[in-house]
Every structure is written in structure tokens, then in C-alpha cells.
C-alpha positions as CSV (number, residue, x, y, z in Angstrom):
1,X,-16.6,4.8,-6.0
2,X,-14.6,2.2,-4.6
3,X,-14.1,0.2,-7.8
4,X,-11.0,0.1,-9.7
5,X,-9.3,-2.0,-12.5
6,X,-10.6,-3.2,-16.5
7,X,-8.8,-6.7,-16.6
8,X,-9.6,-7.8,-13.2
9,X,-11.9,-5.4,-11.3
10,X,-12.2,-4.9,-7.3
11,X,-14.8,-3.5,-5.1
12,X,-14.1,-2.5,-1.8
13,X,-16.7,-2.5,0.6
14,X,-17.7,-2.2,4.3
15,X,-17.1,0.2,7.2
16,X,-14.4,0.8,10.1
17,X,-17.2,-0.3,12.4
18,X,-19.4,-1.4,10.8
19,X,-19.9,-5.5,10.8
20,X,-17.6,-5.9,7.9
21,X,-15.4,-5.3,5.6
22,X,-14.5,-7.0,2.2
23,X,-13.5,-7.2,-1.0
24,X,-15.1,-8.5,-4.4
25,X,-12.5,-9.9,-7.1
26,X,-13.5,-10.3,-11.0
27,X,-12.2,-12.5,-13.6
28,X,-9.9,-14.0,-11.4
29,X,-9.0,-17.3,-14.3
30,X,-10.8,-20.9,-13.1
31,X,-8.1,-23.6,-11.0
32,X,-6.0,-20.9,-9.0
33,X,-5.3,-21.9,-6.0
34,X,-5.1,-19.7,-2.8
35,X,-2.5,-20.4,-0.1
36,X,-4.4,-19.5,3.1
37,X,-1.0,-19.7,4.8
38,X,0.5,-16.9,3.2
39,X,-2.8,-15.0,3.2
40,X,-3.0,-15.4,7.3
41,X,0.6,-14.2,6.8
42,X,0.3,-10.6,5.2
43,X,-3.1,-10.3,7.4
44,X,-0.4,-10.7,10.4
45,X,2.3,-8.1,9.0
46,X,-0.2,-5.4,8.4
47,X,-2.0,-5.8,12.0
48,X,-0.3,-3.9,14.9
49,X,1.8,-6.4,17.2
50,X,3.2,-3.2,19.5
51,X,3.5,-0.7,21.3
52,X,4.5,1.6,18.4
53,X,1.1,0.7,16.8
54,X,-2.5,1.2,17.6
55,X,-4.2,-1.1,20.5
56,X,-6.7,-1.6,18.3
57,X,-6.1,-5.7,17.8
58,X,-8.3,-7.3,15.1
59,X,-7.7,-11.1,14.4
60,X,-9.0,-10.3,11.3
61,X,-10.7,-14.2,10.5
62,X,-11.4,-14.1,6.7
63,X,-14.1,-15.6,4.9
64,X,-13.9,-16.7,1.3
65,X,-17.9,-16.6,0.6
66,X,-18.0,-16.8,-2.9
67,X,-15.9,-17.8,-6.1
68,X,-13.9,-20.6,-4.3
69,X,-14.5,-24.5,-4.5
70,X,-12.5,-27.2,-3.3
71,X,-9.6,-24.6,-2.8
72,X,-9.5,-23.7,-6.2
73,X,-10.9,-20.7,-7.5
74,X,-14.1,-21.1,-9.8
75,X,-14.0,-18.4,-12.8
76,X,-16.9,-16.5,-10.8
77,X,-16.6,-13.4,-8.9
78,X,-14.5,-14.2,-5.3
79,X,-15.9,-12.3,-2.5
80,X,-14.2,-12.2,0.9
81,X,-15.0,-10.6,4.3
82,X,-13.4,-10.3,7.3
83,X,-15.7,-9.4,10.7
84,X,-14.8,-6.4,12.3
85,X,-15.0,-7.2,16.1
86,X,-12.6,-5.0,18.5
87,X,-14.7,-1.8,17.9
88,X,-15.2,1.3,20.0
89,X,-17.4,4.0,18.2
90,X,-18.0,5.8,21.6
91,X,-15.0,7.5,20.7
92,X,-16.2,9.1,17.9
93,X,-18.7,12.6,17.7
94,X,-20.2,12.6,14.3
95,X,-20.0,16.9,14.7
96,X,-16.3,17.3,15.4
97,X,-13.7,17.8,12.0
98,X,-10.7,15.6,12.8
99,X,-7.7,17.8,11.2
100,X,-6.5,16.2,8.2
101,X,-9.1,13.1,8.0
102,X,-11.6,13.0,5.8
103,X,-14.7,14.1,7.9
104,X,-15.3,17.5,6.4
105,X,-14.6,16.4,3.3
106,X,-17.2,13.3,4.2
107,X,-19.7,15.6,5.1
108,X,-19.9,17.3,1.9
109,X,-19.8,14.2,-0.4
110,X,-22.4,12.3,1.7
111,X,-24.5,15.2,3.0
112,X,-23.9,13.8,6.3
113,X,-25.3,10.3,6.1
114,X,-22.2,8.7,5.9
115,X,-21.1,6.2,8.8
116,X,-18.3,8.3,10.8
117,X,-17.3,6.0,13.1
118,X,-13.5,5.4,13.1
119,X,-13.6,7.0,9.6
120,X,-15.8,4.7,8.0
121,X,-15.4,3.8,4.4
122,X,-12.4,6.3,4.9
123,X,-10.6,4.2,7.4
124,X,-7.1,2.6,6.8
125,X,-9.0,-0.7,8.2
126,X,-10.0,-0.9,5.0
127,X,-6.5,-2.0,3.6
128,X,-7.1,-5.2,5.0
129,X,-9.0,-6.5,2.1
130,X,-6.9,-4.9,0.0
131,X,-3.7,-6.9,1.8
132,X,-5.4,-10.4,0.6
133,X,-5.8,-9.2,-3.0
134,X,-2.0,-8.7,-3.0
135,X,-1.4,-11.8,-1.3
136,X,-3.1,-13.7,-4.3
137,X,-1.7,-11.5,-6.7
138,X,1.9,-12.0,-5.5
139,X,1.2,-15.6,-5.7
140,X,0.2,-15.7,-9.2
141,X,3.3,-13.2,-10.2
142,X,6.1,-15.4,-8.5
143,X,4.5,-18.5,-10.4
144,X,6.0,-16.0,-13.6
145,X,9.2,-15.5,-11.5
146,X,7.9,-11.6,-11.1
147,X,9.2,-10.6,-7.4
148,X,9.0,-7.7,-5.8
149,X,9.5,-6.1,-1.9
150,X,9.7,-2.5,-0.2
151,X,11.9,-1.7,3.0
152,X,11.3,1.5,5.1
153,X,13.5,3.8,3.6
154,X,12.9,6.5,6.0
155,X,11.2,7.5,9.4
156,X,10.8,11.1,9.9
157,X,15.1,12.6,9.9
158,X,16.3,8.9,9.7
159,X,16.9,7.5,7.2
160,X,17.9,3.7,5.9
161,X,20.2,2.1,3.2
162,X,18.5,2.8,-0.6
163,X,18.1,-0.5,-2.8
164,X,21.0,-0.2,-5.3
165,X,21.6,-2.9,-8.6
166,X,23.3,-5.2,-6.0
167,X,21.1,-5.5,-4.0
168,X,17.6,-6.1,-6.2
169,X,17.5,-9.4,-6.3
170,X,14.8,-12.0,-5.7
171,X,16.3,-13.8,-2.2
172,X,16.4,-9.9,-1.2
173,X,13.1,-9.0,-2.3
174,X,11.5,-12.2,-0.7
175,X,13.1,-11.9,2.6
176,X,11.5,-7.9,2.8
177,X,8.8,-8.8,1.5
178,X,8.1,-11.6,4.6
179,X,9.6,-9.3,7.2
180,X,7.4,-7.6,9.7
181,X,9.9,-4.5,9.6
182,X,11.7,-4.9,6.6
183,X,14.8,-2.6,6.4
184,X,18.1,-3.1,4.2
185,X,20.5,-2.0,6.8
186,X,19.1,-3.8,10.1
187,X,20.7,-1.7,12.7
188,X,18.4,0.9,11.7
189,X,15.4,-0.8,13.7
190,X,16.2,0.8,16.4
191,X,16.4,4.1,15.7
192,X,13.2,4.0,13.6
193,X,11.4,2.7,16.8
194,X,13.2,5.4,19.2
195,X,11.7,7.9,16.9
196,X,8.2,6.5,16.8
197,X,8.1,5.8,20.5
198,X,9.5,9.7,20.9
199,X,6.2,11.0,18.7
200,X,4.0,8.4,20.9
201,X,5.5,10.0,24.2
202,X,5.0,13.5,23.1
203,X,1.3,12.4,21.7
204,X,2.4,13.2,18.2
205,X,2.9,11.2,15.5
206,X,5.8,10.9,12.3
207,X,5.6,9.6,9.0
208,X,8.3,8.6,6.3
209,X,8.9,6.6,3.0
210,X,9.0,3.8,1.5
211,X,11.2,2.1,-1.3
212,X,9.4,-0.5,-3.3
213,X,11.7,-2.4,-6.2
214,X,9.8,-5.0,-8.7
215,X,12.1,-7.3,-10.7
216,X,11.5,-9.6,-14.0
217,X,8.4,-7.6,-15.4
218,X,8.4,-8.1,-18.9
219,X,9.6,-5.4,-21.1
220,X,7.1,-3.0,-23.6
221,X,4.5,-2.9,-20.9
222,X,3.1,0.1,-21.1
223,X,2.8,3.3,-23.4
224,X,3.0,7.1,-24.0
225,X,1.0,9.6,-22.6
226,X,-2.1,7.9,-21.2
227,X,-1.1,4.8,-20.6
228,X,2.4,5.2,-18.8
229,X,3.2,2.7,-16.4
230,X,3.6,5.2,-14.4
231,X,0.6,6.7,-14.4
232,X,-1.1,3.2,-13.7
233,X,1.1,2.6,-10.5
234,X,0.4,5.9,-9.2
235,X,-3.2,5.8,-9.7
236,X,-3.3,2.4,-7.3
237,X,-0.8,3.8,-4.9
238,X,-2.9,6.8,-3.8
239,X,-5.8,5.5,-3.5
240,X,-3.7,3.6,-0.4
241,X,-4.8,6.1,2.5
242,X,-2.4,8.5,3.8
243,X,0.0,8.6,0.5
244,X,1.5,12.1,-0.4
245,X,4.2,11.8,-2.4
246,X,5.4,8.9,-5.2
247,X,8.6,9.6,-7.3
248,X,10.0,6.7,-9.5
249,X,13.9,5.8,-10.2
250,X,16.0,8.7,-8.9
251,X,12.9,11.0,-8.0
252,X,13.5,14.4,-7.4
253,X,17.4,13.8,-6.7
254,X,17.3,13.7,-10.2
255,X,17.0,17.2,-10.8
256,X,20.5,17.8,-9.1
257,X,22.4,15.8,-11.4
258,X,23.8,17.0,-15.2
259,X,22.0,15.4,-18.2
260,X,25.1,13.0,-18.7
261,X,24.2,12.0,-14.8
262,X,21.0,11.7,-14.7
263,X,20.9,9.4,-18.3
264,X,21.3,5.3,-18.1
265,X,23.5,4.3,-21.1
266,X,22.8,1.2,-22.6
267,X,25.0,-1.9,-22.4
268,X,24.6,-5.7,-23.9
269,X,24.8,-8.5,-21.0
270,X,24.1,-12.0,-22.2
271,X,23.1,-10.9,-25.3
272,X,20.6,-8.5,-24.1
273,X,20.4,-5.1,-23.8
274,X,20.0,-3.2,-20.3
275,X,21.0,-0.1,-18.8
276,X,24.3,0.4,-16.5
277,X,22.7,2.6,-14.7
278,X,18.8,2.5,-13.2
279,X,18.1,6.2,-12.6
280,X,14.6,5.8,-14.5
281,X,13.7,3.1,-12.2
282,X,13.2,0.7,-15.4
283,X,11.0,2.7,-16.9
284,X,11.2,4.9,-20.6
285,X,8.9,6.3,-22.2
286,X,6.2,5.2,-20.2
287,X,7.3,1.6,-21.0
288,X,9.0,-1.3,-19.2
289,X,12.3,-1.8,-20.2
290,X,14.1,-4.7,-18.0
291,X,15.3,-3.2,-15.6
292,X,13.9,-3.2,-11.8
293,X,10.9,-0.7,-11.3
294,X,11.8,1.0,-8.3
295,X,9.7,3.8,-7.3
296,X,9.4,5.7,-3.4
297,X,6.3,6.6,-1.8
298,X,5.8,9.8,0.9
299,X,3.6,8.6,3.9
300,X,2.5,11.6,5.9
301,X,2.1,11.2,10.0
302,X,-0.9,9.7,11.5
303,X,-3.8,12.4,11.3
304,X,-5.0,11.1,15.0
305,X,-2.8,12.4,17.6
306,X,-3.4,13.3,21.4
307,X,-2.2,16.8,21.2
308,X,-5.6,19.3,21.8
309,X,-5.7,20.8,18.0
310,X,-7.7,23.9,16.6
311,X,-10.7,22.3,14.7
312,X,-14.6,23.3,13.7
313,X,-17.8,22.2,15.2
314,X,-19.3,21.1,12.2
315,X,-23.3,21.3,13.1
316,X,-22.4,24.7,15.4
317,X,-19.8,26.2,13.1
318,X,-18.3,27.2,16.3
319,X,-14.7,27.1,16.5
320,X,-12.9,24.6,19.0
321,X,-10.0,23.1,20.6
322,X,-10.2,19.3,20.4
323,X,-8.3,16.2,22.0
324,X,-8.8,13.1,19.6
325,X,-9.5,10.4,22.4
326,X,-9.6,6.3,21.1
327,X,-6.6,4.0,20.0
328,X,-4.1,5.0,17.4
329,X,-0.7,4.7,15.4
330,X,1.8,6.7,16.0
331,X,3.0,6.2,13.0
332,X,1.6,3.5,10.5
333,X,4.4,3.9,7.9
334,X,5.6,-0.1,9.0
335,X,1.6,-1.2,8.7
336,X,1.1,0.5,5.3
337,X,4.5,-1.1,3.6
338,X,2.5,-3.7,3.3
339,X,-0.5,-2.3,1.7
340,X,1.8,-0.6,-0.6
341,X,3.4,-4.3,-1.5
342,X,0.0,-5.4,-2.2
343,X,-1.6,-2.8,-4.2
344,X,1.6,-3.0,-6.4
345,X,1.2,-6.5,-7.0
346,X,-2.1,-6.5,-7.9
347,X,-1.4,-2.8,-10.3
348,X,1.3,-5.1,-12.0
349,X,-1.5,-7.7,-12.8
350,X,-4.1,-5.8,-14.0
351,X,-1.1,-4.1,-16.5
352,X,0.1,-7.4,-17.9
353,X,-3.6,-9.2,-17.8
354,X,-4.5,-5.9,-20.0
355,X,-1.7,-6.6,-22.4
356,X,-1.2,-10.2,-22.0
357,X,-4.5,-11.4,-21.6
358,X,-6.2,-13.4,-18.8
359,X,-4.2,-17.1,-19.7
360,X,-1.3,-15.7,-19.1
361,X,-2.1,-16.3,-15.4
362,X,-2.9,-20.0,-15.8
């Protein structure tokens, strides 16, 4: 199902190519108010603008069709859609497996009645609901001086700066967080776009990671076991398509390091009590402790690539060699930071609506 979240639930809905997409939001408080500007915004960042991106170009024009009155939200379920409109299913064939998408796997689940074009349901178009859900959750969060951003910490061998205690800090987080190719060290552009246009040239494609840091999340969120903070983010995170990998604080660098290493003694600042160090990523226990939550996620390379590939004939059985034809990313790791920005804000909602309750957000 393509339902998630108890305090405020979402339904995703709609098809690659089908005639829309959208997004159903519940319990959304009465009186918020929606900045369309900032909407249009992360729309913009997670839509390919070049040539290391697809030539797919939607303008994505969204439609608020329920749940919204006088540009103030109403207390009843908001619905949005957004047309799809540069589509060419011709490029699809129903019977051939794409390695590593979902179409066997499709198959199976919807014994074959499921709409294949451009992946369907499956399709990363389908994060572009999900980037106006975090565009209203960020909104709401910042009104509680909650910030958070991602860079690209990585593109295939290279590799940028790593957010550090310095540098978490809301002007920081903001300025990633509105950049269309966010990076700490800004030299590294460059060389993150030499290797993209390299897999793009070869008809290949490369994938990489991304650093995410939140700041000013309350502290006790959370709890042991089944309820780890955690275990919430992660859960949110891979539903995001193409995710493979999620490790929180110092990861698995962490296993290097000597227990008196790896721990973050506590200090008093202020009068209150924090860690020196962050290697947790501001989380004990399962529970939010003050400090940033800074996690990394693993995006794998595009599935579609030009290379011919060694795939089934799914109706024949017959083995084949296959060229993908149609418009695609060579990579899609500086499109999906922003999904990953989004479906953090909104996992950080749902886990302080749960706790807090839904006033909190008035």
C-alpha cells in the first residue's frame, strides 16, 4: 500500500504515465498556511534542469483540489495533483524485465495488470508529491526553529567535505537546503559532474550518498526497541526509490574506532548538558538527545542505462539481450537529495505530532 504515517497519514497515488499523480494529506491542523513560492521552489530542485539529468521536462503545475480555502488549510483532508504531460510510453514493452527495476517483481504482485509504463506506481516521478509534503512540513518545522539540509556527500570515488559540529548550523542548513546542487566544499561541483557526464558518455550510470543533518529537534523523542527514532527515519527513507544503504552518526566508520573513540562524553554548555562529540548522530537509546541527527543514505546508480544488458522475456521466458531506449538520469543522486530532505521533514513531524500532539503545530 502506498499509505504511511498514524499522526498525519499520506496516500500516494497515480502513475508515471498515467494522467496524474498526487498526494492525499490527513490531519493537517485548520489555519496553516502554504507558501506556494517555496512549494514551486522544491518542485524546481527536484526536476532535471541538465544535461546530467533525464530529458524528461515536466513543469509539474500543481493543483491544491481539496482541504485548502482562502490559502489557509481547512482541518479536512488536502489533496494535491500534479498533471503528468511530457510522456512517451512507446518506449516501454510490457514483456521485457528491466534489470534492477521493479517489473518482475511488478508482475508477480499484480499478476500483470499493473500499468508498466515508465515504471508506473514504481516510478521515481512519483517523489514529486512527496517533494510538496516536505515543502509544507519544513514550513511548519522552521516556524519551531527545527532546520535541517543534506549536501552530496559523495558521487561514485569522489567524495565531498562531511558536515562536522562547526558546520551544523541553521544559515548552513538553509543555504543547502535551497541549493540546486548543494555541496559543503564547492569546488567539488565539478568533479561530481565530470563523473556523471563520464557514466552518461559511456551509457552507464553512477550513484553516491547523501549526508542529511537536522538541528533543534527536541530531546526524549523517541524510545527503545520499537519505537527508535531510528527505526522511524529508516522506514520513511526507503520507501524513497532507489535507497540502499542508511547509517546514522559515524556509520560503519564506527566499527574502526576503540570503545573510548567511538563514545561521546558528556559536557554542560549553558547550563545544559550535550555531548563533545556527535558520533551517534544525536541519537541514544533510540531517543533524541540535543544534539544534530545526522544520518547518510546509499543511493545506487540509475537502473536505466543504454548499455545492451542480459534480461528475460517475461511472457516467452526466453532469454535476451536488451537496450533500454527512452530518456533517463545518469545519475539521480542530485534529484533524490531532495526527496530525501522532504521525506525527513515530514518523518520528523509525524514523530513529534505522535508525541506532542497535533497543537503543537499551530
Amino acid at each position: 500500500m502506498s499509505t504511511i504515517g498514524q499522526s498525519i497519514p499520506i496516500s500516494l497515488f497515480g502513475e508515471s504515465h498515467g494522467k496524474m499523480i498526487g498526494i492525499t494529506i490527513h490531519n493537517l491542523p485548520a489555519g496553516i498556511h502554504l507558501d506556494s513560492s517555496r512549494i514551486k521552489k522544491a518542485l524546481q530542485q527536484r526536476r532535471p534542469t541538465s544535461n546530467i539529468s533525464t530529458a524528461r521536462s515536466e513543469p509539474d503545475p500543481y493543483q491544491i483540489v481539496s482541504g485548502y480555502f482562502n490559502e489557509k488549510t481547512t482541518g479536512t483532508p488536502l489533496t494535491i495533483i500534479i498533471p503528468n504531460q511530457d510522456t512517451r510510453s512507446k518506449d516501454y514493452n510490457k514483456e521485457i524485465l528491466r534489470p534492477s527495476h521493479s517489473d518482475f517483481t511488478a508482475h508477480l504482485k499484480y499478476r500483470s495488470f499493473h500499468d508498466y509504463r515508465g515504471g508506473g506506481h514504481f516510478s521515481g516521478r512519483i517523489t514529486a508529491p512527496i517533494v510538496i509534503l516536505g515543502s509544507i512540513c519544513i514550513q511548519i518545522l522552521e516556524q519551531k526553529d527545527i532546520y535541517l539540509g543534506s549536501h552530496i556527500a559523495s558521487i561514485k570515488d569522489q567524495s565531498d567535505d562531511s558536515f562536522t559540529p562547526s558546520n551544523i548550523t541553521k544559515e548552513n542548513l538553509k543555504t543547502l537546503l535551497y541549493s540546486d546542487f548543494p555541496l559543503i566544499n564547492k569546488n567539488m561541483k565539478a568533479p561530481f559532474e565530470k563523473e556523471i557526464l563520464t557514466a552518461k558518455e559511456q551509457q552507464d550510470s553512477v550513484g553516491g550518498t547523501i549526508e542529511t543533518a537536522i538541528i533543534n529537534v527536541p530531546k526524549g523523542l523517541g524510545g527503545p526497541y520499537f519505537n527508535t527514532i531510528e527505526g522511524t527515519l529508516a522506514k520513511f527513507i526507503y520507501s524513497i526509490p532507489a535507497i540502499k544503504g542508511l547509517s546514522f552518526g559515524k556509520g560503519f566508520d564506527i566499527t574502526s574506532l576503540y570503545g573510548s573513540e567511538a563514545n561521546d562524553p558528556f559536557i554542560t554548555e549553558d547550563n545544559s548538558i550535550k555531548t563533545s562529540k556527535n558520533n551517534s548522530g544525536g541519537l541514544q537509546g533510540g531517543i533524541t538527545n540535543g544534539m544534530p541527527i545526522v544520518f547518510t543514505t546509499a543511493i545506487k546508480p540509475t537502473s536505466s542505462i543504454g548499455k545492451p544488458q542480459h534480461t528475460v522475456n517475461f511472457k516467452t521466458k526466453e532469454e535476451v539481450t536488451y537496450q533500454l531506449e527512452g530518456r533517463h538520469d545518469p545519475a539521480i543522486v542530485h534529484r533524490v537529495i531532495h526527496v530525501i530532505n522532504a521525506i525527513t521533514a515530514y518523518a520528523i513531524l509525524e514523530i513529534i505530532t505522535k508525541e506532542e500532539g497535533y497543537s503543537w503545530m499551530i
